[in-house]
N, C-alpha and C positions, 0 to 999 in steps of 0.2 A: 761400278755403276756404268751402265750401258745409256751414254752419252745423245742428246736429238745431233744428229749427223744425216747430211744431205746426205740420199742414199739413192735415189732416181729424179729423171727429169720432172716425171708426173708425178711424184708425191705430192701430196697435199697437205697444205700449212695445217689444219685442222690434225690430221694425226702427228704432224710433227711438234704440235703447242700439245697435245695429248704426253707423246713422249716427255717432252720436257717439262710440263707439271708433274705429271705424274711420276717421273724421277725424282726431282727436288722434294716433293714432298714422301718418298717413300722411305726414308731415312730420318726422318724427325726422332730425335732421340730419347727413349722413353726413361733412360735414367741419369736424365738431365741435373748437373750442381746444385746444391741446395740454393734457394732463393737467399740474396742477399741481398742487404737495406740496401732500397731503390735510392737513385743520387738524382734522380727526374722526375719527370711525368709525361705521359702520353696525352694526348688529348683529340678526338676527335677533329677537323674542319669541315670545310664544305667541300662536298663531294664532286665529281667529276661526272661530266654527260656520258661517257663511255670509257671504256678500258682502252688501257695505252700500253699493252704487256709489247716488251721488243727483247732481245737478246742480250738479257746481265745488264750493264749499265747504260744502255744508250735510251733515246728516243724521249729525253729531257732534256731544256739546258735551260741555263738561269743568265735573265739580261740583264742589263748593268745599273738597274734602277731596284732588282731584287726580285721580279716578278717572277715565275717560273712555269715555260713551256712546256708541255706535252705533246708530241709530233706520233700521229699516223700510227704505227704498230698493230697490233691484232685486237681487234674491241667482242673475241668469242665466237664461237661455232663456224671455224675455219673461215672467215673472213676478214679481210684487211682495212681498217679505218681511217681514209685517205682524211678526216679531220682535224684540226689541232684545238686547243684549248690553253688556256692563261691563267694561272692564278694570282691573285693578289692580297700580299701578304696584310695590304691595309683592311681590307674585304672580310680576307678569308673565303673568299669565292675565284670560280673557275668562271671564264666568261670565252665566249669561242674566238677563234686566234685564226679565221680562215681555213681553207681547206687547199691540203696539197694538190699539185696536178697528178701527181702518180701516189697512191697508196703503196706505203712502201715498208719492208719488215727485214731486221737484221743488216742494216746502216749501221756506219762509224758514228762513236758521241759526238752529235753535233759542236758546231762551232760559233760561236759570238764573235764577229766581223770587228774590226775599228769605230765602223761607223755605228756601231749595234746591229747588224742584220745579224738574220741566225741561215748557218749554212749545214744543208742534209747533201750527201751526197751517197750514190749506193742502195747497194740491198736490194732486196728482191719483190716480184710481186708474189699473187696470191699460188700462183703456179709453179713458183718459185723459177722463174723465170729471172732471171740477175739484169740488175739496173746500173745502166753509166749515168745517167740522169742526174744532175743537182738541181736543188734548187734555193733560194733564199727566202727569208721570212721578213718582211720588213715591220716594225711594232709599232712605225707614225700611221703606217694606212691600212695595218692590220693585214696584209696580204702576201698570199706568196706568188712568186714569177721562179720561172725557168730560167737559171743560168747556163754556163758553157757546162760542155757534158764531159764526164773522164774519160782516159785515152784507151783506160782496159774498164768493162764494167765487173763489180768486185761485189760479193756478202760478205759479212764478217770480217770487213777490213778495221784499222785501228783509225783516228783521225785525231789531229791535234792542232789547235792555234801555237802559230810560231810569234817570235816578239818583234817581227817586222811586218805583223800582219796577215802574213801567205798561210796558209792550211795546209800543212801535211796530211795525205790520206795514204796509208800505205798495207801492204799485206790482202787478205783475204781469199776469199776460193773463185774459182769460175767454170761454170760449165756442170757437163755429168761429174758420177761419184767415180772418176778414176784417182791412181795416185800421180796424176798430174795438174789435180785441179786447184793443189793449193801456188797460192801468189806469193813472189818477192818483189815482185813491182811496185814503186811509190811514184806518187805524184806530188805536185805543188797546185794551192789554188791561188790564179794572183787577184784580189777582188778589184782593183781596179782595172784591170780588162774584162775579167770573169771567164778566165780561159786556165786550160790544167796544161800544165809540161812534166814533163818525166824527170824525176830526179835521181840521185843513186840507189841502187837493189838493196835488201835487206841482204845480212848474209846467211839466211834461214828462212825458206817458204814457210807461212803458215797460217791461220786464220782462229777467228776467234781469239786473239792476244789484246793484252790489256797494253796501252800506252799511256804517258804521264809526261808533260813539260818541265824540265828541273827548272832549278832558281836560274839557272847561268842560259836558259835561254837551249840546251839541249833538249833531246826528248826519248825517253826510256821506253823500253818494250821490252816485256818479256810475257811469257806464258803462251796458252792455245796450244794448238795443237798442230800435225802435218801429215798424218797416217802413212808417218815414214818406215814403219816396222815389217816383217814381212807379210805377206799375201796383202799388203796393206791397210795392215790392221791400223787403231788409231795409235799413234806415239803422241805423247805431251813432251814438248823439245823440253830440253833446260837451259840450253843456249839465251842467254837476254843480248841487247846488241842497245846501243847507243846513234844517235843519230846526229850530226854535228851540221847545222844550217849555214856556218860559214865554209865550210867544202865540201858539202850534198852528200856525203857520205857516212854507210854507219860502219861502228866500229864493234868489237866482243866487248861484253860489260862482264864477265863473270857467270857463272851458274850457279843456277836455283838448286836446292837439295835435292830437288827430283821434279817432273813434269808438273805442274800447274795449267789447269782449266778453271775461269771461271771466277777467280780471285780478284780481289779492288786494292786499288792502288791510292796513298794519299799522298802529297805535300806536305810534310809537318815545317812547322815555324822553324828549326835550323838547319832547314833545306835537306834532308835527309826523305827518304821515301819510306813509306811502311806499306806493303804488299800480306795482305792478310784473308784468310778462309780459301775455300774454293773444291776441285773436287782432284782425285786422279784415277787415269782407266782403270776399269778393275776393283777402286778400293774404295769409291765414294767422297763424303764429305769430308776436310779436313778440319782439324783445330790446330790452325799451326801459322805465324806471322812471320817475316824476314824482313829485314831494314837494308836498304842500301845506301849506300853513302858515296854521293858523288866525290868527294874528295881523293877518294881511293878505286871510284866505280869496281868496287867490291860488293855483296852480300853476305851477310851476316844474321842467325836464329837469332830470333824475338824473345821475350818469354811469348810464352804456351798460350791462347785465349781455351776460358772454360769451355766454351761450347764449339763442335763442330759446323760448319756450316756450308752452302753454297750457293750464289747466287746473294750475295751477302750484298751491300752498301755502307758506304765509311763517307764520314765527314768529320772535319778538324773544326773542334769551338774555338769559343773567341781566346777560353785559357790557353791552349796548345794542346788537350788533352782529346784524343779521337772516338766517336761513338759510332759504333760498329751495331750495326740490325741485322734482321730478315734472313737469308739465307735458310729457311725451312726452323729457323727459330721463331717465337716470341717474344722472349728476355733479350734486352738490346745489354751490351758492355761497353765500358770505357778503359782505352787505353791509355797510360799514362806515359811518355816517351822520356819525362823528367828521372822514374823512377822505373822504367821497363816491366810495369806491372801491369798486370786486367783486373777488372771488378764487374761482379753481375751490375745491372741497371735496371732499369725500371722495365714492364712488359710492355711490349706495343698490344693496339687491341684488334689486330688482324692478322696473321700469322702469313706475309707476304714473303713471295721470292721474286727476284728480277726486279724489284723497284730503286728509288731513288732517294736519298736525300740531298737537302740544301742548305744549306745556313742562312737562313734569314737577316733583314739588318737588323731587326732589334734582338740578333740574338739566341731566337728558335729555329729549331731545323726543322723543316717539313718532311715528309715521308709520302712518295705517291707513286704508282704505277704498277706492275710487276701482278703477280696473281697468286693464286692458293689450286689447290685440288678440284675447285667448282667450276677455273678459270680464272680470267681476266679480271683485278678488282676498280673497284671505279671510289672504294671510300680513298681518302687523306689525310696520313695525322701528322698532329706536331709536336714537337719533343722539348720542354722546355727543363733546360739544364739547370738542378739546383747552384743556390749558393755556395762555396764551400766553407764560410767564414759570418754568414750574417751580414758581411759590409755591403754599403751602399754600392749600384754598379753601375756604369751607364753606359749601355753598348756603341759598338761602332754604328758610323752611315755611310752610307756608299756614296759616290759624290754625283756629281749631276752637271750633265752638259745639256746647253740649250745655246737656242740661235737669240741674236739680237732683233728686239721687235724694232729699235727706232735709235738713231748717235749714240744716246745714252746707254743702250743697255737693252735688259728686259727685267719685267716684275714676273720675279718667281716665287710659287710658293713650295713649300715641304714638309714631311710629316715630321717631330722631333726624332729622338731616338727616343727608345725603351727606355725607362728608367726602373730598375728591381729596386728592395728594399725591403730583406725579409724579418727584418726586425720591425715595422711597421704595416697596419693592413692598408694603405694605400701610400703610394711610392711619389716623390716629390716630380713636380715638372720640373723640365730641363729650360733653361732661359738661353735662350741661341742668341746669338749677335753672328751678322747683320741677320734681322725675324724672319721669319718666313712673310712673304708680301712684299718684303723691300727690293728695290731697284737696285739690280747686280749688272754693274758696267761690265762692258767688253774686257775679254780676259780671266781670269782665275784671281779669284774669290777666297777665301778661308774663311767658313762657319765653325765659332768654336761657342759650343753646348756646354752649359756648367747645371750640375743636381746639386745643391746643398739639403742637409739635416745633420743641425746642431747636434743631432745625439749619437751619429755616427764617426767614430773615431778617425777612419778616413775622407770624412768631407772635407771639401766638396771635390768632384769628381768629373771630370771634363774630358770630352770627344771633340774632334774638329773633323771636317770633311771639305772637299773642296769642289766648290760651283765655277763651270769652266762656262762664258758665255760668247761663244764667236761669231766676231763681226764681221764685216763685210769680203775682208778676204778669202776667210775660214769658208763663208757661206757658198761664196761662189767657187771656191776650189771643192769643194760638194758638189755642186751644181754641174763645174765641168764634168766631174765623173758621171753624172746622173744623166748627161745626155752623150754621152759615147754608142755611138753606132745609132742615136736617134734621127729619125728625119730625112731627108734625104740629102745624101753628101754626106760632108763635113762640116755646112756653113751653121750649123748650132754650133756646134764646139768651137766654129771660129771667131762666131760672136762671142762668147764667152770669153773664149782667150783674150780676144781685144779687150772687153771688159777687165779682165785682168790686168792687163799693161796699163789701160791708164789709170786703173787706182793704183798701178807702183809707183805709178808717175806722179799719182798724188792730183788727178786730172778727175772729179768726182763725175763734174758736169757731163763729161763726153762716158763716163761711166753709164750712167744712169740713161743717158741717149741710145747707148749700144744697146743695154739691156729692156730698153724700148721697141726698138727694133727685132729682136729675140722672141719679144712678145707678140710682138704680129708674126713673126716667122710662125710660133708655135700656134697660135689662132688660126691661120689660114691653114695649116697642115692638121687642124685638128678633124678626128673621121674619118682622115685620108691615111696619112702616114704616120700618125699619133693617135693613138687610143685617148676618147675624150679623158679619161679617167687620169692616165699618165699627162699630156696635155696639162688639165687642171692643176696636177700638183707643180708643173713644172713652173706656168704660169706663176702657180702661189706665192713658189722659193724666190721669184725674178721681183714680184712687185714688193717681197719683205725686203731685198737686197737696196731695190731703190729709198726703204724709206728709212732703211738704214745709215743711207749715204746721204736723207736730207730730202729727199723727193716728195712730192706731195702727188695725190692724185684726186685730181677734183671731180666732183661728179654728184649727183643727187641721185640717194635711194630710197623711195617713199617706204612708209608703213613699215612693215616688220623683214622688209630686206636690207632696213638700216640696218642694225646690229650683226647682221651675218656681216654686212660688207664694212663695218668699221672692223670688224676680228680680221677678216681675210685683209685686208690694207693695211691696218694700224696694230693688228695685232689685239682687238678688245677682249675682255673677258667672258664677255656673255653674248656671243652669237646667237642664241635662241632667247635673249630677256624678251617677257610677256609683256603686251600692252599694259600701261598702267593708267585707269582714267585721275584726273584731278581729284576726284572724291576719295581715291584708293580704295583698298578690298584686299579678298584674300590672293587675288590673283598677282598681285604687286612682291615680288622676290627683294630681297635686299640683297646689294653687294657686301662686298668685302671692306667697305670703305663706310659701310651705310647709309648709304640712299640707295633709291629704288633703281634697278637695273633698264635697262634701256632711257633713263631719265637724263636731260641735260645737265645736271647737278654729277649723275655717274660717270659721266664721259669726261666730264673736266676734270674730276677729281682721276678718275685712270690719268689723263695728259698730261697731268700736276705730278703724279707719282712716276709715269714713266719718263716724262722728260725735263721735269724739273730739277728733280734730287731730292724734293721732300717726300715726307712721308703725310703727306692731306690726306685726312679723314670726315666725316661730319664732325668731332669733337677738335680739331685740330684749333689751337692756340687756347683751348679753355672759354672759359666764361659763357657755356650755353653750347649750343649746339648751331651750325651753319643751316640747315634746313633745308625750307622751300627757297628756290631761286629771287624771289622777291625780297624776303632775308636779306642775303648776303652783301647790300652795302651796307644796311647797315651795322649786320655783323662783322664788316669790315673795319669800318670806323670803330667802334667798339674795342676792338683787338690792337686800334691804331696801326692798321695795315694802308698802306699808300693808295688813295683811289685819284684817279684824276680823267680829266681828256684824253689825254696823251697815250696811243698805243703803243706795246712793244711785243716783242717777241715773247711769248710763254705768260704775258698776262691776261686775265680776264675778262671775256666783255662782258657786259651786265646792264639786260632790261630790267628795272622794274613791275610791276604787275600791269597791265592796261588793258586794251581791248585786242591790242594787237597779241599782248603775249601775256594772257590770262594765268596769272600765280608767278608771273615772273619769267627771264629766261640768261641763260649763262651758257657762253661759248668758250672756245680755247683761240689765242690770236697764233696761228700759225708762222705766217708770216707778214712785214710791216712794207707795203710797196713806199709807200710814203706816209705822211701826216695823216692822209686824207684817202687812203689805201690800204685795205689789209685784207688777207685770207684768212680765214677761220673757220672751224670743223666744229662739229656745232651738234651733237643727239635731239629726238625729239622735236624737231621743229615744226613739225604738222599734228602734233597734240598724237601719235599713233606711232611710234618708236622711228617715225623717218632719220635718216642721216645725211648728211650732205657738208661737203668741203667748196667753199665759194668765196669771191672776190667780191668785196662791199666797199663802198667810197662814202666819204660825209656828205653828201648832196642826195642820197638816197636817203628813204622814210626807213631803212632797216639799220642804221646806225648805232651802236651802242650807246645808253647814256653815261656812261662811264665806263674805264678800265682798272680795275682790281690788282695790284699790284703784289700778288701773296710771296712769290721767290721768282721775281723773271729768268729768264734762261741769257 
């Protein structure tokens, strides 16, 4: 098979995605294994706004919450689609993911950062013009920026997350089609500078090769090509090499049977790799697998997969057993590494090459990207793996890091996991502890999920996953990194440092001052030397950190800029809750706690949940329901919950109905200056979703007639 190989400066992508559909597809094999009983199912999802075709496996990557990117590549008729797109596996829709600054085609698989950013670096534009360029994707603001740029600009280079963070990008070609254009050059990305340095040469120029991170923290390469042959024809090395991060250096791992282009690489469960389909000069598509095994960084034949393939995608399920697609096939297989066998599988319903899959958390693997004979395809499917047994099952979760909204923690919520159960036509829920809604303290968490049905011989059946929520340290050693090189100077970063010192010091107050100060710094520089946008977030992270530490921030927002500005301070759930009049209507939302969203009843009960430790509801303590704000003393007494004069910390104040606060009214005590003293944060107070945090004394007419004492703080 006569390989897409940059072949001139002015080629144009348009004929080169020509050659390269039109290869993969001219091999499709007409006297394909007899169909065997499927072990899946394919299924349609939601489609994609444009094609994302890129070179074999790249121009995907999946974030750590499950969702799964699509970056830039070619979206048809020689042009390069500087867009990105999201899908979401709760959805099942694609939703737009920003737009790259440089459309870019034939990048290393991107990388998912520590912090979650996703890192492109490479590849070329539509002239095929080669790019040093990186950039990063961030998925809290949906946007990409421009990072430091590579020291050599490369296509077809490899790229891989290392376990300290850094990004290896190494290999690829540059320049015209001489036989000097393939690269042994690597690089490191360090993301907290966002700068590349040189690390050790490959011991083999060449590009287009597959790489893979083993379990121990190494990282494999092998395959692609170097058009090392004579008149420089193309050659597929067999040469694979290892890469070792604790002395930058790589080493010989052994050789392939013979040259490899185009072939996918997995991770199986006991750390062993499986490198499987692909094509070689000359003789097309292969059916043929190799395992290596770091123990011996050896390679060693597979058994045989039935179908030839190239341009193929592999993903490992949750059993350990690999489903291999696409590659100018329909019929997907599974390999089993337990027993070194293949088996046909289910058909996919679009006969892609160059696409991607993912494993989902509950379990399904997606299928998206890559193209056919007409071009670039824009559908997406999902591949849901049968049972092998009828028993109950209940998939993994991915775990979930979040920032502290206030001392306590934050209220997070999440989707369960999947629960199957093919013996039954609807499959039991899973009962999580601690629920989804609950208040998850500072720290790491353990959610552990149980499915029970009695009539399932292995019930019940339990997953854990783990919620990491970081406080004030975590947020601000974030924060430092977030303003490196911002501003003018250094004196951001050195506010922040100071910030740092004195929370080691255990010094909160002179904390929360610094980072007062930070904030006017960032206010005044906003426009000038901060982009309002960057500005704003930086703002956000500084006044979460304060109210982290205890901080209040007073202020009055009328009307419907309350609920924005209780989210952006405190952290509320419903930034945009709709006016709700006293008669109600359809316009009136309920919370998650049940009452009405931007209502003083919603705010207290958020306050109760995030900073108290309970879990307040309207139903909470039984015997009716808490209600309207007028209600609740004497829903109080009822319950035999504590009401008195006396304020305190984390209890409630409470109007009754009157003229002044028609149907009642209930605030949160934030803090007690004295007997006759207190701050409280208060929704709703101008009958139009106002907010406002203020100091009230007993000698004023805005006095509570009582305080509600449901779990003080």
């Amino acid at each position: 098979m006569k390989r897409l190989r940059f072949t001139g400066r002015r080629k144009t992508l348009a004929l080169r995605l020509g050659i390269l559909l039109g290869a993969l597809f001219a091999f499709a094999i007409p006297g394909a294994p007899a169909h065997a009983m499927a072990l899946g199912q394919w299924q349609l999802t939601g489609s994609m706004a444009t094609g994302h075709i890129n070179w074999y496996n790249t121009g995907f990557a999946q974030l750590p919450d499950g969702r799964v990117l699509a970056i830039s590549g070619s979206s048809g008729s020689g042009a390069l689609n500087p867009a990105a797109e999201i899908y979401n596996p709760g959805t099942g829709q694609w939703t737009s993911a920003g737009t790259l600054t440089d459309a870019r085609y034939a990048f290393g698989a991107p990388s998912v950062l520590p912090d979650g950013d996703v890192l492109v670096a490479g590849g070329h534009d539509v002239n095929v013009v080669d790019y040093a360029t990186a950039e990063l994707y961030d998925p809290a603001t949906n946007r990409w920026t421009l990072t430091g740029s590579l020291n050599t600009a490369r296509r077809y280079p490899v790229q891989a997350e290392l376990t300290n963070g850094e990004v290896l990008v190494a290999t690829g070609s540059l320049g015209p089609p001489t036989c000097t254009r393939y690269l042994n050059s690597a690089e490191l990305y360090n993301p907290a500078t966002g700068h590349w340095t040189y690390t050790g040469s490959t011991l083999v120029p060449r590009e287009s090769a597959t790489a893979i991170r083993l379990a121990d923290g190494r990282v494999l390469l092998a395959g692609g090509y170097n058009g090392g042959g004579g008149a420089c024809t193309d050659t597929d090395p067999v040469d694979t090499e290892i890469y070792d991060p604790a002395t930058g250096q790589w080493s010989f791992a052994g050789n392939l049977p013979h040259g490899w282009l185009g072939g996918t690489m997995v991770l199986l469960h006991d750390g062993r790799v499986l490198m499987v389909d692909g094509n070689q000069t000359g003789s097309g598509p292969i059916a043929e697998a190799v395992i290596f095994d770091p123990a011996t960084d050896q390679w060693s034949e597979a058994a045989t997969p039935n179908l030839p393939r190239s341009g193929a995608t592999a993903t490992v399920l949750p059993d350990g057993k690999v489903l291999v697609s696409q590659g100018g096939q329909l019929q997907s297989e599974i390999y089993d590494p337990a027993t070194d066998t293949w088996s046909l599988d289910a058909t996919t319903l679009d006969e892609n090459s160059g696409g991607h899959t993912f494993l989902l958390p509950g379990g399904n693997v997606l299928l998206a990207g890559g193209g056919d004979s007409s071009g670039p395809a824009t559908t997406a499917e999902l591949y849901f793996p049968a049972s092998s047994d009828g028993d109950l099952a209940i998939a993994a979760h991915p775990g979930i890091t979040a920032n502290a909204t206030g001392s306590s923690g934050a209220i997070l919520s999440y989707s369960p996991p999947a629960v199957t159960d093919p013996d039954d036509a609807t499959a039991p829920a899973p009962d999580c502890s601690p629920a989804s809604g609950s208040l998850f303290p500072v720290g790491d968490t353990t959610v552990t999920c149980t499915a029970t049905d009695p009539d399932d011989s292995n019930s019940p059946v339990k997953t854990s996953f783990a919620v990491t929520v970081k406080g004030a340290a975590a947020q601000l050693a974030d924060l430092h990194q977030a303003v490196q090189g911002v501003g003018p100077g250094t004196s951001l970063v050195d506010k922040i440092t100071q910030a740092q010192a004195y929370l080691a010091a255990g010094d909160s107050k002179d904390a929360i001052s610094t980072l007062s100060a930070f904030i006017n710094q960032v206010t005044a520089q906003t426009g000038k030397s901060i982009p309002p946008s960057q500005a704003s977030q930086l703002i956000t992270a500084a006044r979460q950190i304060q109210a982290v530490l205890g901080s209040l921030t007073p202020g009055t927002w009328p009307g419907t800029t309350g609920p924005a500005a209780a989210a952006q301070y405190y952290g509320y759930l419903y930034p945009n809750a709709p006016v709700c009049p006293p008669s109600g209507g359809s316009q009136c939302k309920a919370d998650r706690w049940n009452f009405y969203q931007g209502q003083c009843t919603s705010w207290v009960a958020y306050r109760l949940n995030q900073l108290n430790g309970i879990a307040f509801s309207n139903s909470f303590g039984g015997n009716g329901t808490w209600g309207d704000a007028m209600n609740w003393g004497a829903h109080a007494q009822s319950l035999r919950i504590a009401m008195n004069g006396t304020p305190t910390v984390g209890s409630v104040a409470w109007w009754p109905d009157s003229s002044a606060h028609v149907g009642g009214h209930v605030a949160y005590v934030e803090q007690v200056n004295s007997p006759t003293s207190i701050v409280i944060s208060e929704m709703n107070y101008d009958d139009d979703n106002g907010f406002r945090v203020s100091t009230i004394t007993s000698s004023s007419a805005n006095w509570p007639a009582d305080f509600i004492h449901i779990h003080d703080r």
